[in-house]
FIVEX-241079 format. One record per residue (C-alpha): residue number from 0; z negated, x negated, y negated. Coordinates in steps of 0.1 Angstrom, whole numbers. Layout:
<drennus>
DRENNU  nr     z     x     y
DRENNU NUM     Z     X     Y
...
</drennus>
This chain:
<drennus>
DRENNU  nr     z     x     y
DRENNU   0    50  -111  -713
DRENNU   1    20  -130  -709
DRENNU   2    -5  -139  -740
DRENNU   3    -6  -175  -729
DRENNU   4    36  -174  -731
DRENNU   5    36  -157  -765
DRENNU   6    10  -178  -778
DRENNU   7    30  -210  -767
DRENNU   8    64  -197  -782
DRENNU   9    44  -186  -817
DRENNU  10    24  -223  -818
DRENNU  11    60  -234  -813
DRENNU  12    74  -241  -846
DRENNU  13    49  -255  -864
DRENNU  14    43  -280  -835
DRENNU  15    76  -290  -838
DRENNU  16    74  -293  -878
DRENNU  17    40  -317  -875
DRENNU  18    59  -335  -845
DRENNU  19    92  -341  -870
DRENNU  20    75  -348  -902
DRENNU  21    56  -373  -885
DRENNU  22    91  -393  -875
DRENNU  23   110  -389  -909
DRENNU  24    75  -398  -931
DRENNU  25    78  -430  -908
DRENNU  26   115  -433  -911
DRENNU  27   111  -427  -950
DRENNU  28    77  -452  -952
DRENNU  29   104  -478  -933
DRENNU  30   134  -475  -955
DRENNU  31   109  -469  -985
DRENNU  32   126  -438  -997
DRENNU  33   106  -420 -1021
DRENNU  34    76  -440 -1022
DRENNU  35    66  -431  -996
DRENNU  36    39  -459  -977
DRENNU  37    27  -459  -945
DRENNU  38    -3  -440  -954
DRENNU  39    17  -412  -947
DRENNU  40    23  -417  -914
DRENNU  41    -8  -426  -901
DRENNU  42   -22  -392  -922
DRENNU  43    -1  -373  -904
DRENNU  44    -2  -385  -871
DRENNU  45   -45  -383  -874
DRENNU  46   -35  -346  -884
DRENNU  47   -12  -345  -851
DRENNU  48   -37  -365  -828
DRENNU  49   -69  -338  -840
DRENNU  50   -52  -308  -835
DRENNU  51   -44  -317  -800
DRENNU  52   -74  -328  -796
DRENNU  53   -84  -295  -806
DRENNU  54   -58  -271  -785
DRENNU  55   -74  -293  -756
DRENNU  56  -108  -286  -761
DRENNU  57   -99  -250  -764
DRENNU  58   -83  -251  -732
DRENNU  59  -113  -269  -712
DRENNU  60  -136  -250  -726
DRENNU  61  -123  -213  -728
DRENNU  62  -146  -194  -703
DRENNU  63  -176  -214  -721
DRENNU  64  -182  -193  -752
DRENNU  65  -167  -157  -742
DRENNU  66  -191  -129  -748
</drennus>
């Protein structure tokens, strides 16, 4: 298999946790379960929003900084 592939299928997971948690803290801030405010959300979504951010930069810029 290819690294790329691997690396996708590892990321995986915890994409899909950030991507989930984002909905149910906004569904929770919503309903107002737990005390939860829409802090939260927004918190989590900045999280979301840099580490794309991030994986993009990583991808434009890969041949810039190999050795």
């Amino acid at each position: 298999m290819n690294k790329k592939v691997i690396s996708k299928i590892l990321q995986a997971p915890f994409i899909l946790l950030g991507i989930t948690s984002f909905f149910a803290s906004i569904y929770a801030a919503i309903k107002q379960i737990g005390g939860v405010t829409f802090a939260t959300p927004v918190i989590i979504g900045l999280i979301l929003v840099l580490y794309f951010y991030g994986r993009h930069l990583e991808t434009k810029f890969k041949g810039v900084f190999k050795q």
